[in-house]
C-alpha positions as CSV (number, residue, x, y, z in Angstrom):
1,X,-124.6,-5.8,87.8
2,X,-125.4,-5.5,91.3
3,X,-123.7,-2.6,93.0
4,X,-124.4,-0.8,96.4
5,X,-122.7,2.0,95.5
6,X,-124.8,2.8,92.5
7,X,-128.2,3.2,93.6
8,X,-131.5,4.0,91.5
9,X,-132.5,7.3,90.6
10,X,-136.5,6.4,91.3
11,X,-135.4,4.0,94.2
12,X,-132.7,4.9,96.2
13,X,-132.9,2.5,99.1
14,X,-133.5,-0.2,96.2
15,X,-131.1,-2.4,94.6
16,X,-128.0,-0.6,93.3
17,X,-127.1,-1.3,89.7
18,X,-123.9,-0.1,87.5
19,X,-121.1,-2.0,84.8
20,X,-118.8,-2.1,87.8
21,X,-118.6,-5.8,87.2
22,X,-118.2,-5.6,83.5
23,X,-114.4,-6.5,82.7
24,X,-113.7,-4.9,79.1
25,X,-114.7,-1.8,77.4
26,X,-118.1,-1.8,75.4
27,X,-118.2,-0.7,71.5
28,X,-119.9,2.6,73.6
29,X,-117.1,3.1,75.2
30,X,-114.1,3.2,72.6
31,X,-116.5,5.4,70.2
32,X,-116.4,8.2,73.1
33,X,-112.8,7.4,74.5
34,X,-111.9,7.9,70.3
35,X,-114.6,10.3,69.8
36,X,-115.3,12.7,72.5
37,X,-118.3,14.3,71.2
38,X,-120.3,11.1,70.1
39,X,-123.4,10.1,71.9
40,X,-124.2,6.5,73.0
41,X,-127.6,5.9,74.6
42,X,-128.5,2.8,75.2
43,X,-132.1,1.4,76.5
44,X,-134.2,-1.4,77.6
45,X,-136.9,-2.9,79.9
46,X,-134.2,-4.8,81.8
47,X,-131.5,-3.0,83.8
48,X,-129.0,-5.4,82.7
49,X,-129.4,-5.3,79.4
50,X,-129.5,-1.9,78.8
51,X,-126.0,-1.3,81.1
52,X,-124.1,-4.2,79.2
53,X,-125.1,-2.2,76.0
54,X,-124.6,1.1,77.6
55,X,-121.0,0.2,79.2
56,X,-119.1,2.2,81.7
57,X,-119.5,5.3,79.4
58,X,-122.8,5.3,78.2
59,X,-126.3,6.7,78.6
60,X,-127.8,3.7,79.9
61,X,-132.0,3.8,80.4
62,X,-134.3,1.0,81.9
63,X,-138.0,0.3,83.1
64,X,-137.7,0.9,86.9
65,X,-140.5,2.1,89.5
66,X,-142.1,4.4,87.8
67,X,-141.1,4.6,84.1
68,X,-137.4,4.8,82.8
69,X,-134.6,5.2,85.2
70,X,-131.4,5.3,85.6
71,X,-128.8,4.4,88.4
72,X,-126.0,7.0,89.8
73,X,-123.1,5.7,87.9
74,X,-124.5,7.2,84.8
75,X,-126.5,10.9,86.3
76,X,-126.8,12.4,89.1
77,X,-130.8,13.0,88.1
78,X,-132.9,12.0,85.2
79,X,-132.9,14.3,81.9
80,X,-135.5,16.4,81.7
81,X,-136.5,14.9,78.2
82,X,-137.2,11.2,80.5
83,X,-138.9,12.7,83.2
84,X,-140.9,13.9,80.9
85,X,-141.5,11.0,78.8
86,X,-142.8,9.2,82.3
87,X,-144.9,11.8,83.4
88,X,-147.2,11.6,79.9
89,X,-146.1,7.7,79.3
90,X,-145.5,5.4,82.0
91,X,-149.3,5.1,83.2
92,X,-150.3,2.6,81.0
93,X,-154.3,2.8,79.9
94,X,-154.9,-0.8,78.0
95,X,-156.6,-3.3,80.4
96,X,-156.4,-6.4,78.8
97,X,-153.2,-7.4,75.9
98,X,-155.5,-9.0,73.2
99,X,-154.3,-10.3,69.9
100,X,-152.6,-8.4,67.0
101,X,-154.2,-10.6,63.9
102,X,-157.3,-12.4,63.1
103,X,-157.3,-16.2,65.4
104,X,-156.9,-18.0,62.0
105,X,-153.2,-16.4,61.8
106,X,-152.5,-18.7,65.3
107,X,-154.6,-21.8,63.9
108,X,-151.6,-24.2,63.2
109,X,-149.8,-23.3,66.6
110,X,-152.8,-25.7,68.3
111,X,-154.5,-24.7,71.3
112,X,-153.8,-21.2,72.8
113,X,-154.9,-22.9,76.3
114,X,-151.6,-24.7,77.1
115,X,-150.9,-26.6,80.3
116,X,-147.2,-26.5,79.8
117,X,-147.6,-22.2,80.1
118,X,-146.4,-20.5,83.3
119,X,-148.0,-16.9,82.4
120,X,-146.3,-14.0,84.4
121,X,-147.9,-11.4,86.5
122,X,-151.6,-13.2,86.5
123,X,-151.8,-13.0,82.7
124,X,-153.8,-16.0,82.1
125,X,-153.3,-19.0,79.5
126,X,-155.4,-17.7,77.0
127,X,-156.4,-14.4,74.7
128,X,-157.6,-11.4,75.7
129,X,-154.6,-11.6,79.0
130,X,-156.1,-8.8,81.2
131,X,-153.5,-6.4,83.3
132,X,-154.2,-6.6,86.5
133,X,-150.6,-5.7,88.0
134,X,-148.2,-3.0,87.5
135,X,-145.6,-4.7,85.5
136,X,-147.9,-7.0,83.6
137,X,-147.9,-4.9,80.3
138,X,-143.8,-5.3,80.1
139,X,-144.6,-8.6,79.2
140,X,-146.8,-7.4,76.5
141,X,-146.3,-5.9,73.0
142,X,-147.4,-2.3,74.8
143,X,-144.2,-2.8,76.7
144,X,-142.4,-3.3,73.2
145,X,-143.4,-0.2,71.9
146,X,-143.7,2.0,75.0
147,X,-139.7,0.8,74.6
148,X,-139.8,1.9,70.7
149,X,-141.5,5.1,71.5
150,X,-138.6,6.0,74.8
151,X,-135.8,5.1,71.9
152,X,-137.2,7.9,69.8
153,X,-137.8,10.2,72.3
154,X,-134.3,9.5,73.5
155,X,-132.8,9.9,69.7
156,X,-134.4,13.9,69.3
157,X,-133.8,15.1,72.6
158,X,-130.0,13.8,72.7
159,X,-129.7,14.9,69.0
160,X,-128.6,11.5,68.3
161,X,-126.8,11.2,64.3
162,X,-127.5,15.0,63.9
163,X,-124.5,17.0,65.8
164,X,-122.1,17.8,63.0
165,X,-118.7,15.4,62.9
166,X,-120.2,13.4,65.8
167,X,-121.1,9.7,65.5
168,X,-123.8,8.5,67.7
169,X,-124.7,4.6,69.0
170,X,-128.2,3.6,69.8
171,X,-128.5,0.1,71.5
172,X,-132.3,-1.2,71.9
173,X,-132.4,-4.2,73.9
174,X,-135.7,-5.7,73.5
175,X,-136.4,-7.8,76.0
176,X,-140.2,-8.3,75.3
177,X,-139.8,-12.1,73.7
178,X,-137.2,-13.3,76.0
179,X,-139.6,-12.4,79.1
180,X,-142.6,-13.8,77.7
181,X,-140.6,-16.7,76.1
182,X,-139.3,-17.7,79.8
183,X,-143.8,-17.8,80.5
184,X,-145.0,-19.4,77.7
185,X,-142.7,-21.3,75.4
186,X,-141.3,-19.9,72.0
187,X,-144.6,-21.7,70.3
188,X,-147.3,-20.1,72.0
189,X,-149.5,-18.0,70.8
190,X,-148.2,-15.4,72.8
191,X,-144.8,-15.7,71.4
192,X,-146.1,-15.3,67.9
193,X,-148.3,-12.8,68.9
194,X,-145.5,-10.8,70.4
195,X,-143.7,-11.1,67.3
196,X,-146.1,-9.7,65.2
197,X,-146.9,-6.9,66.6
198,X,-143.2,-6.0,68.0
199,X,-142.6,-6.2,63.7
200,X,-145.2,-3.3,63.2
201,X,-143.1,-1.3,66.7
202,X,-140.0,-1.3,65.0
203,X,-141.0,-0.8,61.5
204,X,-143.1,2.3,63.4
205,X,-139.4,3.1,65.4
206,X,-137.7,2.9,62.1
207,X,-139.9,4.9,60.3
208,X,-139.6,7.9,63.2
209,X,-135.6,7.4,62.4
210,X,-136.4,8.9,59.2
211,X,-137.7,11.3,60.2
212,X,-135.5,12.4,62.4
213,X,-132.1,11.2,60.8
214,X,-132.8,10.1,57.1
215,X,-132.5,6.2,57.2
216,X,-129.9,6.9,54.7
217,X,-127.6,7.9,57.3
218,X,-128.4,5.5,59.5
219,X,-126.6,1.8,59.9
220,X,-128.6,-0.9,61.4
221,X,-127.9,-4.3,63.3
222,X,-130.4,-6.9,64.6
223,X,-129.5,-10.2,66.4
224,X,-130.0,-11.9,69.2
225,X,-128.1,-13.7,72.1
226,X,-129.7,-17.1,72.3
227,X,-133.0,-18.5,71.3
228,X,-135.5,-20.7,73.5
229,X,-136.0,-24.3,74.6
230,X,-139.5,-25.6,73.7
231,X,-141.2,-26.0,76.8
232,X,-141.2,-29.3,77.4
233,X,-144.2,-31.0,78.0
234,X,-142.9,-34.3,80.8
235,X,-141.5,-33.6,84.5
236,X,-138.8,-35.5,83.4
237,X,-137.2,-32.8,81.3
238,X,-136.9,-30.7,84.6
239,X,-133.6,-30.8,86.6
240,X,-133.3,-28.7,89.8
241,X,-130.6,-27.2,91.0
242,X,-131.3,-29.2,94.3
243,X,-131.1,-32.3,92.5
244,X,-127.9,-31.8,91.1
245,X,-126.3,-30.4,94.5
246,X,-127.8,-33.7,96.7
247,X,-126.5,-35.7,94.2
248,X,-122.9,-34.4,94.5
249,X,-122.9,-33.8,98.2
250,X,-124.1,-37.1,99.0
251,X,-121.4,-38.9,96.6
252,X,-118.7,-37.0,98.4
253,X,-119.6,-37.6,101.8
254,X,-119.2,-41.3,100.7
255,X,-115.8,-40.6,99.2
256,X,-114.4,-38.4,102.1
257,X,-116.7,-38.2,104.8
258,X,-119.5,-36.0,105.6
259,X,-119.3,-32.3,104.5
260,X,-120.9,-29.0,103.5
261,X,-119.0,-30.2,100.0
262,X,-121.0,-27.5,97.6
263,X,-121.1,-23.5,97.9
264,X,-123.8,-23.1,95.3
265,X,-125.2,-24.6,91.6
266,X,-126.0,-22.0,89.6
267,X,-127.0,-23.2,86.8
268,X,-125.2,-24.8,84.8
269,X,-122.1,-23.9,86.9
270,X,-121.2,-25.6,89.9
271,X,-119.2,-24.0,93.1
272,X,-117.7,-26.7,95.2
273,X,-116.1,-24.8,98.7
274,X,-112.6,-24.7,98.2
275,X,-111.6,-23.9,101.7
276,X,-113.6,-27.4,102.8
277,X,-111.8,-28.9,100.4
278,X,-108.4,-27.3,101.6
279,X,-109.2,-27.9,105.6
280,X,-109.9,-31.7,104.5
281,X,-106.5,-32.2,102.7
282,X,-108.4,-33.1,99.9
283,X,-106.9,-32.9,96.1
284,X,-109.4,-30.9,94.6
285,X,-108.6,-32.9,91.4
286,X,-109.8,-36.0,93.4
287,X,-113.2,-34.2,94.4
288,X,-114.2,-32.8,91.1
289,X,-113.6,-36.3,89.7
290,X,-116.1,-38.3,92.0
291,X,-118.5,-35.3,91.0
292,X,-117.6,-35.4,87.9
293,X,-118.9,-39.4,87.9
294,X,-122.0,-39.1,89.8
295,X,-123.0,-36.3,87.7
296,X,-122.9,-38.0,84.4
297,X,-125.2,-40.2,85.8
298,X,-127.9,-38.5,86.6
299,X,-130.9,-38.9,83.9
300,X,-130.9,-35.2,81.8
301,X,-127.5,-34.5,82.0
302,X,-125.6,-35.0,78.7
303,X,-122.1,-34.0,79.8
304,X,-120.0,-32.1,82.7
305,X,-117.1,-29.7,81.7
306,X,-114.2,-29.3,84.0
307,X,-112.1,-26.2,84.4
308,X,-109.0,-28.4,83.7
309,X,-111.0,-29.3,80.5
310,X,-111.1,-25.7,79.9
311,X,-107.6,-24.4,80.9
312,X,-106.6,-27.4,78.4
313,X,-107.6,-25.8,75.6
314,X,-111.3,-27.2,74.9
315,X,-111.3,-26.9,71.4
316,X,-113.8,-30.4,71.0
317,X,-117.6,-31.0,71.8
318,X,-118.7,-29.3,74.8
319,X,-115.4,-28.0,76.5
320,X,-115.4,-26.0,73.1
321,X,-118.6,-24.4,73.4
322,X,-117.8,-23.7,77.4
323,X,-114.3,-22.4,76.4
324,X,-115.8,-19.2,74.8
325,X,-117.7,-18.2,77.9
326,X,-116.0,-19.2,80.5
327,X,-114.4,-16.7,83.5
328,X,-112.0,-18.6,85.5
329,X,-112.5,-16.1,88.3
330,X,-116.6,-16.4,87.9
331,X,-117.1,-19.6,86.6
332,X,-117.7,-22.6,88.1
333,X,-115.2,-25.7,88.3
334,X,-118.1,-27.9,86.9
335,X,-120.0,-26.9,84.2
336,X,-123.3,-29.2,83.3
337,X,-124.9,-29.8,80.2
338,X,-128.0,-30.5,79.7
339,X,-129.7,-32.9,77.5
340,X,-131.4,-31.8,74.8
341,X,-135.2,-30.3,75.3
342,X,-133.7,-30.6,79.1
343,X,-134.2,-27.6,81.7
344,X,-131.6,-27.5,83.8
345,X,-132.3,-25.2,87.1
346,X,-135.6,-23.4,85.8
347,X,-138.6,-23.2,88.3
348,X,-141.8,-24.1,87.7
349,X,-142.9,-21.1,87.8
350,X,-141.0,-20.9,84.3
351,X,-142.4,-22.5,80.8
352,X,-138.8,-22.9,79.4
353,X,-135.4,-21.4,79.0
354,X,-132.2,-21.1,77.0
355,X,-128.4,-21.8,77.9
356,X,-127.1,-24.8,76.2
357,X,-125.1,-25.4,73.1
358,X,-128.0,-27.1,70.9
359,X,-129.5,-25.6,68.0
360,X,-132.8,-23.9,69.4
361,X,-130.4,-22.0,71.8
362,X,-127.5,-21.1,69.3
363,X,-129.2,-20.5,66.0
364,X,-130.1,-16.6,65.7
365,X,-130.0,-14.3,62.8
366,X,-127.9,-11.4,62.3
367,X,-129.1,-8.4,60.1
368,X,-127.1,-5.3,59.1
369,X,-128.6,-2.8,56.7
370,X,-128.7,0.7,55.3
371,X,-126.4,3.1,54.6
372,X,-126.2,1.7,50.7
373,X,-125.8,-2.1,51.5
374,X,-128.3,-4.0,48.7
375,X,-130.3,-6.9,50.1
376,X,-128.2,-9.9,50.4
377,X,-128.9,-13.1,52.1
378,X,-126.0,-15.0,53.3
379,X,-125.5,-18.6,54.7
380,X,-122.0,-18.8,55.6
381,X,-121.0,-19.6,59.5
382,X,-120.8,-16.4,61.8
383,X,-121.3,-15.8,64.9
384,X,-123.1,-12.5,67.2
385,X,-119.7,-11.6,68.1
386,X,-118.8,-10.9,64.7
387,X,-121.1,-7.9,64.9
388,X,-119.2,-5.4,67.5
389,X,-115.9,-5.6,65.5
390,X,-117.8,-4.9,62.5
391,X,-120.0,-1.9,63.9
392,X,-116.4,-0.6,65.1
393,X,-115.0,-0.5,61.1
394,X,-118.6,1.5,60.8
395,X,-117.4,3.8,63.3
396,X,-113.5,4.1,62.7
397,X,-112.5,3.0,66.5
398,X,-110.3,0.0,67.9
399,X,-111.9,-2.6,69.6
400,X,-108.9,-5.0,70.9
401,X,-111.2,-6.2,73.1
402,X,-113.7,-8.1,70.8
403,X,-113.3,-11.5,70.4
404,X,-115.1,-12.0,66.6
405,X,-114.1,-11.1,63.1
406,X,-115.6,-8.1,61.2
407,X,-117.9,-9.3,58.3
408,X,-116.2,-7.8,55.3
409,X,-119.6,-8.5,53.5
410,X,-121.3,-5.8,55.7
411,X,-118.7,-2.8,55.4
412,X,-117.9,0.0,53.2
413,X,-115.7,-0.6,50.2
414,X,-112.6,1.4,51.7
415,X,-109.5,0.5,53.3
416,X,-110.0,-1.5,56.7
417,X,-109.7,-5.0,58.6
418,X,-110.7,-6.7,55.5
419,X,-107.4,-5.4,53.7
420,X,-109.7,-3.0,51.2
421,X,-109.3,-0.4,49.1
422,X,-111.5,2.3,47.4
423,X,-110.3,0.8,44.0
424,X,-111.0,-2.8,44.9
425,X,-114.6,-4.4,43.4
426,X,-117.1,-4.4,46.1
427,X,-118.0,-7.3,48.0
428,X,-121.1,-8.5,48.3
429,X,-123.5,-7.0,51.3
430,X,-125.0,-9.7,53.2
431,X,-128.1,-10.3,55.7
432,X,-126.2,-13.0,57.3
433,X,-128.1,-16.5,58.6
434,X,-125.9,-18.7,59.9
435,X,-125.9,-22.1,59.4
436,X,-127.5,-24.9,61.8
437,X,-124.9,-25.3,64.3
438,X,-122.8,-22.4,63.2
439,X,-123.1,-19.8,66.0
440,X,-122.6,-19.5,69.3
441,X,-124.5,-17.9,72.3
């Protein structure tokens, strides 16, 4: 998302941030190219997250230096409606985060004083977590529903679901349990804490929607992109980066003689330098091969993924699971898998992560309701990329670009990608939960 050219509104000798580096058009940005008088606003505490929803067309809104900001791909100047919203918001009063529900709620979670927690921003280990820096309450629920409260501030002032024959796209990226996930571990107190209270934000968001809008004109989607490692409780289930790249360097100065043999491991992608490889007369074949070896022998590492097991096809075990995110011009030649409960590349200063194929990292839920769909819970496979195709039939636009199938169970009964009619008996509606295994990140 970095870009030079795209600097932020609140700090313009900062970091530059825009979807420059974003390769297809966003569900955002076929509703306006279909659309022109649509809306699409999306927000988050996290610049990325809020420009990958946004896309290149978008509104796109996120926590910077002093409140919500924007960069200069999307405005010239903040909206007079988010200037605003700072200047009676973003000075956050609370000085300690303490907890939502009574401590018996937390009892079977075990100790809230956890040795495997890294807390962020000199929280602390344990209830009340005083906020003694700047960004300390984005890790907080108060960041969750300052988010909540910018969403609906963002929905009146840009009219959103109330211009006549317009559509209009919200995207909320809540990034509240990710962040504190990454410090605590997704079964601390903290996490469950966060939970709670972020259920009480949105039922408070949704419940400003109808005001606004009328839920009854409103669709809505939930899911998520990954879950969360437990944080794993030996040194052994931490692999560095470092480890990894001495490993390979040494075993290829021993094949072919001593070399700066790896640009970068970036988790779990690894970069060997081409041009060495080219000014050596090295095959590269040859090269990834003895990496290849050495790596599957390292303790924690379940498997290594080749781009030539990629370019193959990789439709079995891991090359599968690879195959479906994997940018030939951005990826790595090597990809590396984990073990399970392994963290590959995270810091110490970091209680856990995500980004493997195993269950705690691929198993999210997917929610669509309103708009007349009855409660339905469904257990079939799916996937998060079924959702964007499926928000698309909501919206009547095209969207060649998305790789997942629309889930007939969650669309109107008239003609579409599900080959339906007006006369044909309705399908069922369906809060989908995949099964075990089913989805992928």
């Amino acid at each position: 998302m970095n870009d030079d050219a795209s600097p932020l509104l609140d700090d313009p000798k900062g970091k530059g941030v825009s979807p420059r580096r974003l390769l297809v058009a966003t569900l955002g940005d076929r509703l306006l190219a279909t659309h022109g008088s649509s809306r699409v606003v999306s927000v988050s505490l996290k610049d990325r997250a809020a420009i990958m929803l946004g896309g290149h067309r978008g509104q796109a809104y996120w926590w910077g230096e002093r409140g919500f900001t924007t960069s200069r791909h999307h405005a010239e100047r903040l909206p007079e409606w988010v200037a605003s919203w700072n200047q009676a918001n973003a000075e956050v009063k609370a000085t300690a985060w303490t907890r939502g529900e009574a401590p018996e709620v937390y009892a079977t979670l075990g100790p809230d004083d956890d040795a495997r927690e890294r807390p962020p921003e000199q929280l602390g280990r344990t209830f009340p977590h005083p906020l003694t820096t700047r960004d300390a309450f984005l890790y907080t629920p108060l960041g969750a529903r300052a988010l909540f409260d910018f969403a609906a501030s963002a929905t009146h002032a840009e009219q959103l679901g109330q211009r006549a024959g317009a559509r209009a796209l919200l995207a909320v990226g809540v990034s509240s349990v990710d962040v504190l996930s990454h410090g605590y571990g997704p079964e601390s107190h903290e996490v469950v804490d966060m939970l709670l209270q972020l259920d009480r934000a949105l039922a408070a968001f949704l419940a400003s929607l109808d005001r606004e809008v009328g839920l009854g004109n409103v669709l809505v989607a939930m899911t998520a992109d990954h879950g969360m490692a437990p944080a794993p409780a030996q040194a052994g289930q931490r692999l560095s980066e470092a480890r990894v790249t001495e490993a390979v360097e040494s075993a290829l100065d021993k094949a072919f003689g001593p070399e700066d043999w790896v640009e970068a491991c970036s988790a779990p992608h690894l970069y060997p330098r081409r041009e060495r490889i080219e000014a050596r007369a090295v095959r590269k074949e040859a090269v990834l091969a003895v990496a290849r070896e050495v790596l599957r022998g390292i303790p924690g590492i379940a498997e290594v993924v080749s781009s030539a097991d990629v370019g193959a096809g990789g439709r079995r075990g891991f090359a599968r699971e690879v195959r479906g995110e994997y940018v030939p011009e951005r990826s790595g030649d090597l990809v590396v898998i984990p073990a399970p409960h392994v963290l590959l590349g995270v810091e110490d200063a970091h209680a856990s992560t995500h980004g493997t194929p195993y269950e705690y990292d691929t198993h999210v839920p997917l929610v669509v309701f309103g708009q007349g769909l009855p409660a339905v819970r469904e257990g079939r496979a799916i996937t998060p990329l079924d959702l964007a195709p499926t928000l698309a039939s909501w919206l009547e636009v095209a969207l060649p670009e998305a790789s997942g199938t629309p889930l007939c169970e969650a669309l109107p009964a008239r003609s579409g990608p599900c080959g339906r009619t007006a006369d044909a008996p309705p399908r069922r509606s369906v809060m989908p939960v995949p099964r075990p295994g089913s989805t992928h990140r």
